[in-house]
HTML snippet that shows the backbone in 3Dmol.js (N, CA, C, O; Angstrom):
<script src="https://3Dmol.org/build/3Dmol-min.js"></script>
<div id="view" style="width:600px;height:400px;position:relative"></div>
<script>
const pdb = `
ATOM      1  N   UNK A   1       2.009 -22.741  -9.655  1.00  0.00           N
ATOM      2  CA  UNK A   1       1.638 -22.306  -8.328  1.00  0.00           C
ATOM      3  C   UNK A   1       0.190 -21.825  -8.370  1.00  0.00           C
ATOM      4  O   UNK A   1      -0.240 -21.217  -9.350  1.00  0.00           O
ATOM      5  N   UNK A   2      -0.425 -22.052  -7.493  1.00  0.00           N
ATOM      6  CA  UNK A   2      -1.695 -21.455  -7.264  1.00  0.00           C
ATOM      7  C   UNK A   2      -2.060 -20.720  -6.134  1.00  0.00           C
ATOM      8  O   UNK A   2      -1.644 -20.900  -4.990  1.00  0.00           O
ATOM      9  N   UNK A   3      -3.076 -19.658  -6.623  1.00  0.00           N
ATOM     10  CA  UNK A   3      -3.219 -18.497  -5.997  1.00  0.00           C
ATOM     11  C   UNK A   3      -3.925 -18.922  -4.131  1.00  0.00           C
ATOM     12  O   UNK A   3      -4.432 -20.015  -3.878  1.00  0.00           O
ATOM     13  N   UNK A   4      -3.805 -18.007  -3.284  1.00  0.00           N
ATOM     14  CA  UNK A   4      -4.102 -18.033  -1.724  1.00  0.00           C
ATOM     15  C   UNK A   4      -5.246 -17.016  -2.180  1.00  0.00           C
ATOM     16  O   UNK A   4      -6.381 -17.336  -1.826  1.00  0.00           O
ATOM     17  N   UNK A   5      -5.157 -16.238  -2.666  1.00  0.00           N
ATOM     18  CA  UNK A   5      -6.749 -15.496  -2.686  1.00  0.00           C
ATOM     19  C   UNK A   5      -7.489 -15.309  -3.735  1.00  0.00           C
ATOM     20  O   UNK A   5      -6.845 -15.349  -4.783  1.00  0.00           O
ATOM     21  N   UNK A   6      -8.557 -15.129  -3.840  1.00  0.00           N
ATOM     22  CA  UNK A   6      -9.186 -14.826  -5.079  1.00  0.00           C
ATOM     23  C   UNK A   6      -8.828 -13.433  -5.800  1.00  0.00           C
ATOM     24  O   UNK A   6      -8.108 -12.519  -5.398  1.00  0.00           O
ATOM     25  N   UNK A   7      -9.520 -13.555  -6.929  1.00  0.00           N
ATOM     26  CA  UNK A   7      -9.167 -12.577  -7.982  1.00  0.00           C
ATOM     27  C   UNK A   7      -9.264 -11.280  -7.350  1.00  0.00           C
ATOM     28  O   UNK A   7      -8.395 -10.408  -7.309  1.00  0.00           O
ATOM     29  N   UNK A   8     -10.679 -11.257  -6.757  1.00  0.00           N
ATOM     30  CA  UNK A   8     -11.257 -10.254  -6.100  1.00  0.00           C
ATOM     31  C   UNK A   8     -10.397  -9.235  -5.062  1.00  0.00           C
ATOM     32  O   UNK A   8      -9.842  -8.182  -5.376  1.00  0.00           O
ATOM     33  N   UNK A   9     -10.445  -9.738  -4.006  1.00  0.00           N
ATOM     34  CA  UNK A   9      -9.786  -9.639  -3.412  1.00  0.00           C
ATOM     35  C   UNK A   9      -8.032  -9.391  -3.807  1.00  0.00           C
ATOM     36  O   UNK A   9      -7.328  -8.981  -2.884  1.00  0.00           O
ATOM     37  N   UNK A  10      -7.538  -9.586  -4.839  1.00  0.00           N
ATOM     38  CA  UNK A  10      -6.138  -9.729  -5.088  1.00  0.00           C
ATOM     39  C   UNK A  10      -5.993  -8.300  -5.492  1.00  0.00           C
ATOM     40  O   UNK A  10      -5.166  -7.501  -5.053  1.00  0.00           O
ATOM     41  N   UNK A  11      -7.241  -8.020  -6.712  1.00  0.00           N
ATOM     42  CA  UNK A  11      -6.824  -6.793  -7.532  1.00  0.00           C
ATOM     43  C   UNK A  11      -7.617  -5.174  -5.835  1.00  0.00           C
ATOM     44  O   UNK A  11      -7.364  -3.985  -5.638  1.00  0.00           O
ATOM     45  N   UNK A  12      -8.328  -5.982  -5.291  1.00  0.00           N
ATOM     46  CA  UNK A  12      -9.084  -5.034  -4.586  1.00  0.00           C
ATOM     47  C   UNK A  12      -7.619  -4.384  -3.233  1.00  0.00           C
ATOM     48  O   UNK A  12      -7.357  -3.247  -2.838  1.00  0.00           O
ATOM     49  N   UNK A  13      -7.052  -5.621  -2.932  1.00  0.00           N
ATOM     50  CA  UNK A  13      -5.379  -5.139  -2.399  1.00  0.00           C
ATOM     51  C   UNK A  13      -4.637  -4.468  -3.228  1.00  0.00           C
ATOM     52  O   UNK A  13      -3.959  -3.605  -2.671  1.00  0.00           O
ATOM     53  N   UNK A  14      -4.489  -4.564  -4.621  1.00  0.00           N
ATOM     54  CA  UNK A  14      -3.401  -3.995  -5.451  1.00  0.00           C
ATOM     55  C   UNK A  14      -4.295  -2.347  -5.321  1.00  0.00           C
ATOM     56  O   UNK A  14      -3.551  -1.424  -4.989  1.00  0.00           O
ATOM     57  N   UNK A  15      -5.728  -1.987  -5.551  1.00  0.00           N
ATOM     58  CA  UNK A  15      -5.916  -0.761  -5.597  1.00  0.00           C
ATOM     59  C   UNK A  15      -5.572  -0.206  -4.318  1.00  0.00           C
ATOM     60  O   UNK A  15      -4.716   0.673  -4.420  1.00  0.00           O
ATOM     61  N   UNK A  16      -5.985  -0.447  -3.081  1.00  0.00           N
ATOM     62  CA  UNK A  16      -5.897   0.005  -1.694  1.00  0.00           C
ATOM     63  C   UNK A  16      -4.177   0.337  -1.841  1.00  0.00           C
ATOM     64  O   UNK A  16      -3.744   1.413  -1.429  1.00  0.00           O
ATOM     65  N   UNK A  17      -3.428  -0.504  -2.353  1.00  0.00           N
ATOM     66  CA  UNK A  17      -2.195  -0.611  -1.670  1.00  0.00           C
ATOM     67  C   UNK A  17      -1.362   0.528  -2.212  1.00  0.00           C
ATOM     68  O   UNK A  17      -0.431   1.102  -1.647  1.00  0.00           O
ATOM     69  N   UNK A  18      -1.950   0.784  -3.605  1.00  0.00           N
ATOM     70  CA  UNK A  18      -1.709   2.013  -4.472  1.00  0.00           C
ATOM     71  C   UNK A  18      -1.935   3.499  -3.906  1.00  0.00           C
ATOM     72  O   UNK A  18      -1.431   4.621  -3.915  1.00  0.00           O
ATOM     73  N   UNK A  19      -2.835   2.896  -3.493  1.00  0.00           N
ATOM     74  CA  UNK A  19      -3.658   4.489  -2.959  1.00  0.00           C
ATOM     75  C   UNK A  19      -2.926   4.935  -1.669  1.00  0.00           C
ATOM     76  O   UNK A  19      -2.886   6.133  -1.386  1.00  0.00           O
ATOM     77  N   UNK A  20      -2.166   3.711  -0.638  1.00  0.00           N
ATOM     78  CA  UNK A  20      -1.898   3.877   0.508  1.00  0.00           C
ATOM     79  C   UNK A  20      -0.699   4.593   0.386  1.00  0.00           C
ATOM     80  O   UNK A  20      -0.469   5.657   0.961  1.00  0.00           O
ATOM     81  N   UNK A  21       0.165   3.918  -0.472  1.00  0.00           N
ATOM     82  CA  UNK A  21       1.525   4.315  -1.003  1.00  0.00           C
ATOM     83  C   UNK A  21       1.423   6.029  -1.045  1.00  0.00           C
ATOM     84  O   UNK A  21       1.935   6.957  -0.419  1.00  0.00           O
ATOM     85  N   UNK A  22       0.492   5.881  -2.118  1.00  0.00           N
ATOM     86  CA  UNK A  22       0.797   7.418  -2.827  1.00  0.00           C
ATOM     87  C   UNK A  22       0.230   8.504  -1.185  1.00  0.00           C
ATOM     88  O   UNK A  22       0.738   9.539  -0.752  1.00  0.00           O
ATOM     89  N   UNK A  23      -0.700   7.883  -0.771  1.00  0.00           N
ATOM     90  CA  UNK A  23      -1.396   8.976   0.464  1.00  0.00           C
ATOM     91  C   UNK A  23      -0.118   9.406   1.027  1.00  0.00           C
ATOM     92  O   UNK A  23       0.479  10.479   0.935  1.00  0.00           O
ATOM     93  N   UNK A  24       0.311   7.729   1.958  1.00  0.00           N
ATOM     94  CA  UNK A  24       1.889   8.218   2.565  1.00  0.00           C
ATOM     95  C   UNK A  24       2.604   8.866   2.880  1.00  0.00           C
ATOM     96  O   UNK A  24       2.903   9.382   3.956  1.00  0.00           O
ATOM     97  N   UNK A  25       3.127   8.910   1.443  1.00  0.00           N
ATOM     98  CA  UNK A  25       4.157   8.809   1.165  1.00  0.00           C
ATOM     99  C   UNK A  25       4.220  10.519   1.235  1.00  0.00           C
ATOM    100  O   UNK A  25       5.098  11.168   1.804  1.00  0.00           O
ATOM    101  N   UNK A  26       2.988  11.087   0.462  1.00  0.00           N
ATOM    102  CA  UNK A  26       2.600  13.053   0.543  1.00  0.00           C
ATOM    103  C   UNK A  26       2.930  12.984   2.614  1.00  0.00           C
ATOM    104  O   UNK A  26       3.855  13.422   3.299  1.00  0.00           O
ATOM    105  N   UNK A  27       2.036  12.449   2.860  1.00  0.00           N
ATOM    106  CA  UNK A  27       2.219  13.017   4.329  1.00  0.00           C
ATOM    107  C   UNK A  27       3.788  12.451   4.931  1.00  0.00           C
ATOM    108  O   UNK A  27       4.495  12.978   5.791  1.00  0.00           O
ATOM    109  N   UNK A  28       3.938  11.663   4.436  1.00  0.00           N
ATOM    110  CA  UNK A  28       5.057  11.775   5.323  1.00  0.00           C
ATOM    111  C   UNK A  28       6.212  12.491   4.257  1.00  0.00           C
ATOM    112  O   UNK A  28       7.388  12.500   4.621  1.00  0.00           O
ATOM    113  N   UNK A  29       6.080  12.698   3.798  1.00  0.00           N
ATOM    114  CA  UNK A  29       6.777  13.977   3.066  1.00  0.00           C
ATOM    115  C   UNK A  29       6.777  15.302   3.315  1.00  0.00           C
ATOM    116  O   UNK A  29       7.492  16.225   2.925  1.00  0.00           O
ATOM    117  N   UNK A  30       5.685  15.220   4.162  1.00  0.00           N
ATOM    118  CA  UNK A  30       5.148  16.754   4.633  1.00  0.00           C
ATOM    119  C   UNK A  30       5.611  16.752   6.296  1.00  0.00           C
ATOM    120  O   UNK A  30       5.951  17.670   7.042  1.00  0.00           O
ATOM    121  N   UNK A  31       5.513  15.799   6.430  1.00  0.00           N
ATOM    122  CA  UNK A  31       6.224  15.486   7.999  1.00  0.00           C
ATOM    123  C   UNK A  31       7.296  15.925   7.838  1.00  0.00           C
ATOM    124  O   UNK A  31       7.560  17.046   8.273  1.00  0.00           O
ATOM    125  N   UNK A  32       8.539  14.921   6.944  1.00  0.00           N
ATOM    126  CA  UNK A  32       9.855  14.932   6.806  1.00  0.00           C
ATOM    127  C   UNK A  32      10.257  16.879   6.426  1.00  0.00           C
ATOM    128  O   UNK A  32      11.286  17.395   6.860  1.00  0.00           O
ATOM    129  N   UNK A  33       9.475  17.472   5.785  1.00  0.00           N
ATOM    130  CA  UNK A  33       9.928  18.840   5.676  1.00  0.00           C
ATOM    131  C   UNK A  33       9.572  19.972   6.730  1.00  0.00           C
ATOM    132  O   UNK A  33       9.815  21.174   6.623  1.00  0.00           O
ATOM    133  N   UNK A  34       8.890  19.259   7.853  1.00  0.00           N
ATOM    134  CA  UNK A  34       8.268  20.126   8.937  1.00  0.00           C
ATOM    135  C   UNK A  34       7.184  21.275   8.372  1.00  0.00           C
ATOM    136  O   UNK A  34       6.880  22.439   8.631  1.00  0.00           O
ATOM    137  N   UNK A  35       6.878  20.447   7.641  1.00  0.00           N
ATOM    138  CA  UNK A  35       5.735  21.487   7.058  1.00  0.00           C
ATOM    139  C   UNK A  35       4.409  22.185   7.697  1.00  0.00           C
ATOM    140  O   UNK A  35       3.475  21.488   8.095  1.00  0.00           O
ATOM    141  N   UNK A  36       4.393  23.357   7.757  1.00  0.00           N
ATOM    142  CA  UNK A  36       3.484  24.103   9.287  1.00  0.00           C
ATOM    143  C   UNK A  36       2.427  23.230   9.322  1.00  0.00           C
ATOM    144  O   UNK A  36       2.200  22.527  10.306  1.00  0.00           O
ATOM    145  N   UNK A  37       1.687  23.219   8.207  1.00  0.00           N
ATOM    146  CA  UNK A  37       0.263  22.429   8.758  1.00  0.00           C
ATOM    147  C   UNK A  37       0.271  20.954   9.151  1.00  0.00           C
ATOM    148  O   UNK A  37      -0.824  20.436   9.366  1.00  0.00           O
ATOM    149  N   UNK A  38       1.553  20.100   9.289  1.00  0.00           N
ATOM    150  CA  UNK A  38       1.868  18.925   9.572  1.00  0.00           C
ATOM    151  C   UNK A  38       2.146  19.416  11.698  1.00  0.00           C
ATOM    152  O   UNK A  38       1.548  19.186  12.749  1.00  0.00           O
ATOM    153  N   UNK A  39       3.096  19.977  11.363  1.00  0.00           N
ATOM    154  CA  UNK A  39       3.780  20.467  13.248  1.00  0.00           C
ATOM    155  C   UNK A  39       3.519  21.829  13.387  1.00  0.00           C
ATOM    156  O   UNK A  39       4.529  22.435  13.744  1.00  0.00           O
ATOM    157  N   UNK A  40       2.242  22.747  13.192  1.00  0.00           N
ATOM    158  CA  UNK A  40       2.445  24.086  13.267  1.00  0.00           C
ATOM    159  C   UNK A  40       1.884  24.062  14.115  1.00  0.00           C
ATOM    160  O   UNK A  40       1.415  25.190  13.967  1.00  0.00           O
ATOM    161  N   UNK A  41       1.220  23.549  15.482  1.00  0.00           N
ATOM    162  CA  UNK A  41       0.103  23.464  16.299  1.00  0.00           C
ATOM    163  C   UNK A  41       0.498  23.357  17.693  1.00  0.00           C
ATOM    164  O   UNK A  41       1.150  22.323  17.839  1.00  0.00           O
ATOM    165  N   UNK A  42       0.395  23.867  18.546  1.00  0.00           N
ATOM    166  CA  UNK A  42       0.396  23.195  19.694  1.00  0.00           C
ATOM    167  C   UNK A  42       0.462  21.463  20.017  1.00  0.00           C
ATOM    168  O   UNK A  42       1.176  20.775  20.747  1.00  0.00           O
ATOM    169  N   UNK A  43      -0.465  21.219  19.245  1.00  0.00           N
ATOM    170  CA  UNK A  43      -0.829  19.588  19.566  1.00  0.00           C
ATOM    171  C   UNK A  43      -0.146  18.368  18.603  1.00  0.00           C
ATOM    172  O   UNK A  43      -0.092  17.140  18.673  1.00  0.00           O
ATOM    173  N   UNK A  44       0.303  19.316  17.747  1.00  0.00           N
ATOM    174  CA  UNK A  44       1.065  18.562  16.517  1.00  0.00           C
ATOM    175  C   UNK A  44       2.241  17.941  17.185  1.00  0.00           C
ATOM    176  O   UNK A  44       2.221  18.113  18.403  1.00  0.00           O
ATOM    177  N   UNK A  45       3.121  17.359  16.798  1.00  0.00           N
ATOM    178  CA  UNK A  45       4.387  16.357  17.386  1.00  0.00           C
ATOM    179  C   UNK A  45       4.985  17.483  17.204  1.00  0.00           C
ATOM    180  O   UNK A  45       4.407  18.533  16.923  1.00  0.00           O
ATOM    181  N   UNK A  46       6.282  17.331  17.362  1.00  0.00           N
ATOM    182  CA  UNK A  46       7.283  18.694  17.718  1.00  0.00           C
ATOM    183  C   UNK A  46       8.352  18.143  16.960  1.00  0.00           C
ATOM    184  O   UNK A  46       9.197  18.888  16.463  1.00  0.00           O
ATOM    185  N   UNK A  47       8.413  16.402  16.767  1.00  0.00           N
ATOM    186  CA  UNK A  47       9.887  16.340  15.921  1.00  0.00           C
ATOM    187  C   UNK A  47       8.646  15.621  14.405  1.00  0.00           C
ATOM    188  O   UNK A  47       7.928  14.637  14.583  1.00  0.00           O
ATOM    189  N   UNK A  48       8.685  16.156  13.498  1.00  0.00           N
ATOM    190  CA  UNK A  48       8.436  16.204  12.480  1.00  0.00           C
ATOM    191  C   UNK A  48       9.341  14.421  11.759  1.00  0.00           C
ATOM    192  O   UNK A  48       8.780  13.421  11.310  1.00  0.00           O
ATOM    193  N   UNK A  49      10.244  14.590  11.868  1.00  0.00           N
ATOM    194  CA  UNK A  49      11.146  13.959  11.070  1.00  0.00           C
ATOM    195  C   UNK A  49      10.860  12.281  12.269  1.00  0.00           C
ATOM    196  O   UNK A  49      10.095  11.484  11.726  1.00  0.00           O
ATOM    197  N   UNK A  50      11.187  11.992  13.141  1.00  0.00           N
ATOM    198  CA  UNK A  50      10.419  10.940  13.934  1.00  0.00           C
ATOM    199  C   UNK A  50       9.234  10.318  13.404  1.00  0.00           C
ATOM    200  O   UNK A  50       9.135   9.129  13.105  1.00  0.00           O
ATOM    201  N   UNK A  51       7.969  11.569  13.267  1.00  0.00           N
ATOM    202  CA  UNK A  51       6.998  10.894  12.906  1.00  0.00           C
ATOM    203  C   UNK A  51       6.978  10.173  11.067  1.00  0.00           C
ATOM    204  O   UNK A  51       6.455   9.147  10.632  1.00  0.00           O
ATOM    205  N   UNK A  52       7.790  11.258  10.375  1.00  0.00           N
ATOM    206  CA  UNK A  52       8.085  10.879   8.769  1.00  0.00           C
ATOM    207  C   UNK A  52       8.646   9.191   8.548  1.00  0.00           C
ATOM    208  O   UNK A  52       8.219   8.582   7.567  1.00  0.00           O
ATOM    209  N   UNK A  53       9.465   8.602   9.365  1.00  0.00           N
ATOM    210  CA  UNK A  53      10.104   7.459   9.948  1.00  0.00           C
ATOM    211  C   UNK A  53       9.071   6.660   9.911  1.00  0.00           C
ATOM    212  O   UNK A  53       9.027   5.732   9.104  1.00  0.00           O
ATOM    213  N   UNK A  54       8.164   6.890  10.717  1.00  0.00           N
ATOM    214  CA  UNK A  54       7.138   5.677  11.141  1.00  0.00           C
ATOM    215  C   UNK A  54       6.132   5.472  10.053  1.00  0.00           C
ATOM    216  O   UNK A  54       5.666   4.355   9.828  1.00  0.00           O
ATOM    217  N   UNK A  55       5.679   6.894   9.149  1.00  0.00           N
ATOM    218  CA  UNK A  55       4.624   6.770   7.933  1.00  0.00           C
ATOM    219  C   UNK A  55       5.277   6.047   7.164  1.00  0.00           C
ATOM    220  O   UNK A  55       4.827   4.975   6.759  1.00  0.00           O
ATOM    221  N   UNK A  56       6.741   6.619   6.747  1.00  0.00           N
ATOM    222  CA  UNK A  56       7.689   5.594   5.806  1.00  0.00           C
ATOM    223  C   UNK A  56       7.517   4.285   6.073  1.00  0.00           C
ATOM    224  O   UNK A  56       6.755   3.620   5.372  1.00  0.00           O
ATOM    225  N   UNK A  57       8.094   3.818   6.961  1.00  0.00           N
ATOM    226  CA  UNK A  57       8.059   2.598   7.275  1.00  0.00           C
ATOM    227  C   UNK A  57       6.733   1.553   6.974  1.00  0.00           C
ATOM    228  O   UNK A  57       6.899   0.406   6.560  1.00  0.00           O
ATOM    229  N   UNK A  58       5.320   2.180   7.268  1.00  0.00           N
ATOM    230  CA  UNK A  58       3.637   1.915   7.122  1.00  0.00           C
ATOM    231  C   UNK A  58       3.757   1.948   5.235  1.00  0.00           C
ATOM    232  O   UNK A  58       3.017   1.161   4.645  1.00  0.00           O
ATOM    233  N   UNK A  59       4.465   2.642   4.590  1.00  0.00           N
ATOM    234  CA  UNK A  59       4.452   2.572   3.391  1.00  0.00           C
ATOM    235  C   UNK A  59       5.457   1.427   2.589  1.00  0.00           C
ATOM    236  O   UNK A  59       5.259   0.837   1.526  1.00  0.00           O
ATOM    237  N   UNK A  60       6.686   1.355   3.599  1.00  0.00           N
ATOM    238  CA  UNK A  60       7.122   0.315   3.008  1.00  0.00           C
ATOM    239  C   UNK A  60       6.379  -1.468   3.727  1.00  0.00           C
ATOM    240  O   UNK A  60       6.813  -2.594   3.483  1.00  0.00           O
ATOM    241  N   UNK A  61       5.675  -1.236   4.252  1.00  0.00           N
ATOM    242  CA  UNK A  61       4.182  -2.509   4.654  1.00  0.00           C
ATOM    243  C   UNK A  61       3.242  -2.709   3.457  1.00  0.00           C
ATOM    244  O   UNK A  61       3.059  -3.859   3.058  1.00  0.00           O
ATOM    245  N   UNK A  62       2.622  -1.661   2.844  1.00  0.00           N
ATOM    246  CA  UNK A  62       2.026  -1.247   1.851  1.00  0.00           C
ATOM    247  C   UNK A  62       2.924  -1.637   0.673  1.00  0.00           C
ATOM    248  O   UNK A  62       2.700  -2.839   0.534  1.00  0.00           O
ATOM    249  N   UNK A  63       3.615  -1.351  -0.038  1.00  0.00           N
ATOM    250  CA  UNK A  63       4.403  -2.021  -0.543  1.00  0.00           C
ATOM    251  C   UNK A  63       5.039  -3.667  -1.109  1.00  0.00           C
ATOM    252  O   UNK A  63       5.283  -4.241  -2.171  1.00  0.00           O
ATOM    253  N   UNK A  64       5.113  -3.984   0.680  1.00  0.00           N
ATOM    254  CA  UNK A  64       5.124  -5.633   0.484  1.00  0.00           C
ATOM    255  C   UNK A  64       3.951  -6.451   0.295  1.00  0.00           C
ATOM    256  O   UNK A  64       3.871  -7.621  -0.081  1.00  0.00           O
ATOM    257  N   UNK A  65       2.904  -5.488   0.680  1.00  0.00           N
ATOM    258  CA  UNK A  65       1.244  -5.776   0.466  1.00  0.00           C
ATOM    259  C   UNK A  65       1.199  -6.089  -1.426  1.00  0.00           C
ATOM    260  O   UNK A  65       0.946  -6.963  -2.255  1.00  0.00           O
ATOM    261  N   UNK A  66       1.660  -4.620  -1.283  1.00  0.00           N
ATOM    262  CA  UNK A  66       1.014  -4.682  -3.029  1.00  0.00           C
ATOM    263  C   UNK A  66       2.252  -5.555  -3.974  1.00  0.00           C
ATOM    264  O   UNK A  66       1.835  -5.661  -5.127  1.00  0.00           O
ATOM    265  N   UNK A  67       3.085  -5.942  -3.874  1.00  0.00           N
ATOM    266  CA  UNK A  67       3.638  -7.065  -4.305  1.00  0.00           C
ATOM    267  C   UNK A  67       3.536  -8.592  -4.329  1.00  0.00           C
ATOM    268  O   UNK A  67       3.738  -9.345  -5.281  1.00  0.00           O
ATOM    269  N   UNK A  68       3.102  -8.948  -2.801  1.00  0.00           N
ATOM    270  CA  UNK A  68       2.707  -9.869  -2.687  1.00  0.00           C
ATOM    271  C   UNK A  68       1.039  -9.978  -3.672  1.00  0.00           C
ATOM    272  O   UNK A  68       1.061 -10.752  -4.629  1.00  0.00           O
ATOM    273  N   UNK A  69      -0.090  -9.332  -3.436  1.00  0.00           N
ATOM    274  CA  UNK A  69      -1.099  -8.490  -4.153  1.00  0.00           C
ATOM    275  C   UNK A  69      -1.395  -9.078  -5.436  1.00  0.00           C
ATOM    276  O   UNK A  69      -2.232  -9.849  -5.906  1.00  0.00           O
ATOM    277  N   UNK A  70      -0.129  -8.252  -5.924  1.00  0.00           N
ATOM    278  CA  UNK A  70       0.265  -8.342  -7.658  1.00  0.00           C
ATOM    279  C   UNK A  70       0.644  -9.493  -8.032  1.00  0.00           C
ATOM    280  O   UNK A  70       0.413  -9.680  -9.226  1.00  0.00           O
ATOM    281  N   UNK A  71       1.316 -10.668  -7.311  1.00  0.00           N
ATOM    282  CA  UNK A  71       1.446 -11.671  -7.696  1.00  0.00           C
ATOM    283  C   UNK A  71       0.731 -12.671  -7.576  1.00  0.00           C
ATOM    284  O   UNK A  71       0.986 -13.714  -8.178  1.00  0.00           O
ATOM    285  N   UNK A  72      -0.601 -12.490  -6.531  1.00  0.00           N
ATOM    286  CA  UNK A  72      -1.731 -12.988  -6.530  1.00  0.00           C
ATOM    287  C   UNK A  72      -2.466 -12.760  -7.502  1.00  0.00           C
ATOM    288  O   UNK A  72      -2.983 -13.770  -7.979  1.00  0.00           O
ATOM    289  N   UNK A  73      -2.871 -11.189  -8.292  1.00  0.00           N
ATOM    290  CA  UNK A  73      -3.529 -11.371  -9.782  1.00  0.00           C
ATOM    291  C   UNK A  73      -2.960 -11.816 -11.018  1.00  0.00           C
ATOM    292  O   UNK A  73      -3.525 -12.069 -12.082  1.00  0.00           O
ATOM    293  N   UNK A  74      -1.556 -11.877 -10.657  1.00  0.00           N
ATOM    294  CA  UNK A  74      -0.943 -12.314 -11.893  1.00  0.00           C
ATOM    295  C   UNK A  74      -0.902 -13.531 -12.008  1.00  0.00           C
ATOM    296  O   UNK A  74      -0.808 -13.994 -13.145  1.00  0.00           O
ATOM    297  N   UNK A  75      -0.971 -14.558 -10.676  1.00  0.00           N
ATOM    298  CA  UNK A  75      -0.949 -15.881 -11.238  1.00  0.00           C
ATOM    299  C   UNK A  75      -2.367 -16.058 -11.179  1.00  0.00           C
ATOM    300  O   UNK A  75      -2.417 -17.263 -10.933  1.00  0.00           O
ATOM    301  N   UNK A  76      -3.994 -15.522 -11.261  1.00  0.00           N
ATOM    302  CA  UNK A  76      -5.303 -15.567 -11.381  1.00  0.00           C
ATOM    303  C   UNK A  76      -5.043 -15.199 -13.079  1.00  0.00           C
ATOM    304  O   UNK A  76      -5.510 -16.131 -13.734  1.00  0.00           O
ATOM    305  N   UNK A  77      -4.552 -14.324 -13.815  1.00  0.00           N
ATOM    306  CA  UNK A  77      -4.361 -13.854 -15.074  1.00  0.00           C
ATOM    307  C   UNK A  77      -4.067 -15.051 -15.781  1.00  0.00           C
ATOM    308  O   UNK A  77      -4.640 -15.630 -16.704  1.00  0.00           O
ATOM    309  N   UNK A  78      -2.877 -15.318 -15.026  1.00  0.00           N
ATOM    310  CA  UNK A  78      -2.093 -16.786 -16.245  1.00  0.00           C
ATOM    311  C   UNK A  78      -3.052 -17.749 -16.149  1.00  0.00           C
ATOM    312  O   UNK A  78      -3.451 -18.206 -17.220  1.00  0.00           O
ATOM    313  N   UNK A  79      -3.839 -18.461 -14.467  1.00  0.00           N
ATOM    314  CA  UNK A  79      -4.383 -19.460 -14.697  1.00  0.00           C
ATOM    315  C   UNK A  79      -5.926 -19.215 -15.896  1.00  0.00           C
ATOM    316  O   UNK A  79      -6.453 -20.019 -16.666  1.00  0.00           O
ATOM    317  N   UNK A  80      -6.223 -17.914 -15.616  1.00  0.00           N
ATOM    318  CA  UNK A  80      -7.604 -17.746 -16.694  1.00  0.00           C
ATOM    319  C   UNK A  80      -7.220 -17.566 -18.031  1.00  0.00           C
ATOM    320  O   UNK A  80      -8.076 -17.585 -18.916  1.00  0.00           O
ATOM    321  N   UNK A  81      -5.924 -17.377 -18.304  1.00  0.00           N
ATOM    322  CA  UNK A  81      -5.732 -17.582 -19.902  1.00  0.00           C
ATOM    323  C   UNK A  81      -5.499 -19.341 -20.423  1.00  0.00           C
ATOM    324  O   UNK A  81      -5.641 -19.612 -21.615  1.00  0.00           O
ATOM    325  N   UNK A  82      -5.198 -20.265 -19.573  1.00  0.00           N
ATOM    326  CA  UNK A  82      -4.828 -21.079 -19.594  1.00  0.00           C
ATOM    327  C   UNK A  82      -6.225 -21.845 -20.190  1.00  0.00           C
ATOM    328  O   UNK A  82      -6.267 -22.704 -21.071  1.00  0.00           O
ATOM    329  N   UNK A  83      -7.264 -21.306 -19.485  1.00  0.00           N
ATOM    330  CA  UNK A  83      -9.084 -21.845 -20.152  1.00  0.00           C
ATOM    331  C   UNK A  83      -9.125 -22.503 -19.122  1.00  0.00           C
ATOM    332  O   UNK A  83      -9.989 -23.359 -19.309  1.00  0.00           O
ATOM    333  N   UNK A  84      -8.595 -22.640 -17.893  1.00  0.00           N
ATOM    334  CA  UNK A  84      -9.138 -23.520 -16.803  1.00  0.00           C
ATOM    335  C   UNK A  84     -10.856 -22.802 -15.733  1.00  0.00           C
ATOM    336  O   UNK A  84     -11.293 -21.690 -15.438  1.00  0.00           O
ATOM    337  N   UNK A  85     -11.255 -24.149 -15.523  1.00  0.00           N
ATOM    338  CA  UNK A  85     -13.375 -23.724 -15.506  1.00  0.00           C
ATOM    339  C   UNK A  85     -12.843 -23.336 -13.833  1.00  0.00           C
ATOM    340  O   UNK A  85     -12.351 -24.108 -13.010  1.00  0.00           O
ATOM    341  N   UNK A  86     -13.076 -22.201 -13.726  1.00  0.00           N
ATOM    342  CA  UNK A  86     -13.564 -21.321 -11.971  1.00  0.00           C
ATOM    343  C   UNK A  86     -15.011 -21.405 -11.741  1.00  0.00           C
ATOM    344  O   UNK A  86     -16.000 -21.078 -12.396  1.00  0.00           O
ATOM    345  N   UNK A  87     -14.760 -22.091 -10.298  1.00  0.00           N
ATOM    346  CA  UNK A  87     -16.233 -22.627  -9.641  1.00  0.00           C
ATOM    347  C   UNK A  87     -16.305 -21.600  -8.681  1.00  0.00           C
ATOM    348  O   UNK A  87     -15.258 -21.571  -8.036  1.00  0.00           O
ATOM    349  N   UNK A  88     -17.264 -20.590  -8.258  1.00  0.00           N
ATOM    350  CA  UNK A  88     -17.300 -19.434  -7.518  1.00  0.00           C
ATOM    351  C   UNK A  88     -18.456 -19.588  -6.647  1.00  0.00           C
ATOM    352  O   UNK A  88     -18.752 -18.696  -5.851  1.00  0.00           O
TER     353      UNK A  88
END
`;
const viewer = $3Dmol.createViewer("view");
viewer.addModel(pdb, "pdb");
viewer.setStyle({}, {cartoon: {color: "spectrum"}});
viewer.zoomTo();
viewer.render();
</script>
């Protein structure tokens, strides 16, 4: 099989997608516990656990990102061990 994106781009999704996960996943963790500085505000949402739902969900996007991602550098890995010449 051969890759839909370049190397570049493949590993530059796998970092973002890492980073998105882990951001997330804290805030909506902080959502899900109604944690004051998440809903302590006037202006903040009022159901905490609603909004935890929707970050989750943005993380499990992130997720299918960085899988799909990962299997874009991994088949760039196999084809460059293979010694095949990349025209850039």
């Amino acid at each position: 099989m051969k890759p839909v994106v370049s190397a570049l781009n493949a590993w530059s999704c796998v970092v973002v997608s890492v980073a998105a996960i882990i951001i997330l996943s804290i805030i909506g963790g902080l959502f899900n516990a109604n944690h004051h500085s998440m809903v302590g505000s006037t202006k903040d949402p009022a159901d905490g656990k609603a909004v935890a739902g929707s970050v989750f969900a943005a993380v499990i996007v992130y997720a299918v990102f960085l899988v799909f991602c990962g299997f874009q550098a991994f088949l760039h890995v196999r084809q460059s061990k293979k010694g095949a010449i990349e025209l850039r």
